[in-house]
C-alpha positions, -999 to 999 in steps of 0.1 A, spaced: -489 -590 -164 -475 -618 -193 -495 -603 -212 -487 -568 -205 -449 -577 -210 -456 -595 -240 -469 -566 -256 -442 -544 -246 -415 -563 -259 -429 -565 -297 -420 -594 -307 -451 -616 -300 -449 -653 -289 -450 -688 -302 -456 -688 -339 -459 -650 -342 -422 -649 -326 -399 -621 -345 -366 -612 -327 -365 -584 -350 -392 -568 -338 -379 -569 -305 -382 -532 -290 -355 -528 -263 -319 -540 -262 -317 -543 -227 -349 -559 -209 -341 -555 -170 -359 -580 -146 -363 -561 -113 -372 -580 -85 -371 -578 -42 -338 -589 -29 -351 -610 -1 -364 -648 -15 -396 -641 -25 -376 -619 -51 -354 -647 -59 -386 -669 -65 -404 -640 -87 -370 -638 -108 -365 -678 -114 -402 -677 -128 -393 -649 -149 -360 -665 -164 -377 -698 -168 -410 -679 -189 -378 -658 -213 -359 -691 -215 -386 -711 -221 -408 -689 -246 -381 -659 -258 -352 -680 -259 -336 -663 -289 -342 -633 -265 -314 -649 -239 -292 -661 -264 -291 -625 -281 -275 -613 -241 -308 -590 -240 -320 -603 -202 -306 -586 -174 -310 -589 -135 -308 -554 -116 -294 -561 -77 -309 -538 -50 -297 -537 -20 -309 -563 11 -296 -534 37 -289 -498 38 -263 -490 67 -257 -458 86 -231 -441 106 -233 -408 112 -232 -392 77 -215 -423 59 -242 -448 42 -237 -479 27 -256 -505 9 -253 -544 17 -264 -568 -9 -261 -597 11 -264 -607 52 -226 -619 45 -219 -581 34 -239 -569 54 -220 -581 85 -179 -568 68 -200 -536 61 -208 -533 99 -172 -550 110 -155 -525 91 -176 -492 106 -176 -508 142 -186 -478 162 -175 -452 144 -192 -419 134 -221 -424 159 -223 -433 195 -249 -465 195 -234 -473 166 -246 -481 132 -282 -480 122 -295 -508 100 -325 -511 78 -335 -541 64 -357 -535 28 -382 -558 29 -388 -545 -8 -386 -528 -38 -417 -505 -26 -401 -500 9 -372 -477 -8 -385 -443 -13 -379 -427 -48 -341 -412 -46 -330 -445 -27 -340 -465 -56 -328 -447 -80 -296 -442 -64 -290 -477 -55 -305 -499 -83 -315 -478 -115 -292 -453 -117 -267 -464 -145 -237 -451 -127 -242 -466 -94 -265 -497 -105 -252 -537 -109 -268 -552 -136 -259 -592 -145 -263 -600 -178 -286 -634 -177 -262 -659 -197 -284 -693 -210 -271 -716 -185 -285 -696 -162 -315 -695 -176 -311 -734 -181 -306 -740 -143 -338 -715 -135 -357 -737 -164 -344 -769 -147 -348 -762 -112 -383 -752 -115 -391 -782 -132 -380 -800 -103 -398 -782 -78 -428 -775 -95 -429 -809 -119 -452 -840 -114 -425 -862 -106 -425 -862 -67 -389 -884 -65 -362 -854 -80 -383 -830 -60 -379 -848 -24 -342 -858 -32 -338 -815 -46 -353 -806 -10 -330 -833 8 -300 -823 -7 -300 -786 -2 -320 -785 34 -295 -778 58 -282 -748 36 -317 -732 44 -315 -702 60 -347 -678 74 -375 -700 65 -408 -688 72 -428 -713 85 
């Protein structure tokens, strides 16, 4: 898949690296919105950052955001990006427009939308959120990753110490 992406962008790698042969202004990581999304994405940044730098500094990466939940009442839909949206979405319908209330789906993935909801919610340039990846972003991906996935077992346990009791839905 590296490769494949490689390939596609046209600039080559390494030594061979030419930024102006770079084939697409706008080079869109698309990932799941649950963590294993988040995980897929850091790798990503950290492989631009750390082989396509000039890439990031030109503003060329961008993260699209599709949607955690999709919420119904009656007729009225709405997307929720986040569990913390997710719950004003459903505080703001409260029972309204159907009599059990609103229905929630929870997207496991990209895969689990069909066709017209992920065009509609996450590629669609006049509905879609796309963050433009800035370099210390793709610094802290780049750092972060050396911490968790370095040799040096002491930053890694004091990382995991530091930030365990703001983990939330761990799958154990």
């Amino acid at each position: 898949e590296i490769k494949a992406l490689v390939i596609a962008m046209g600039t080559g790698i390494g030594e061979d690296f030419d930024i102006e042969k770079l084939r697409y202004h706008r080079i869109v990581i698309m990932t799941d919105a649950d963590v294993d999304g988040a995980h897929i994405r850091t790798l990503l940044l950290t492989f631009f950052y750390r082989h396509f730098k000039p890439v990031v500094d030109a503003g060329h990466i961008y993260i699209a955001q599709p949607p955690l939940y999709k919420i119904q009442s009656g007729k009225t839909v709405q997307y929720a990006y986040s569990d913390d949206q997710r719950d004003k979405v459903l505080k703001g319908m409260g029972k309204t427009g159907h009599p059990s209330g609103p229905s929630i789906q929870r997207y496991k993935g990209l895969g689990e939308m069909n066709p017209e909801q992920l065009w509609e919610t996450t590629m669609n340039p006049e509905n879609r959120t796309l963050l433009q990846v800035t370099v210390e972003e793709a610094h802290l991906a780049d750092k972060t990753l050396d911490i968790l996935m370095g040799e040096e077992v002491e930053p890694r346990k004091k990382f995991i110490q530091t930030h365990a009791k703001a983990a939330k839905n761990i799958d154990i």
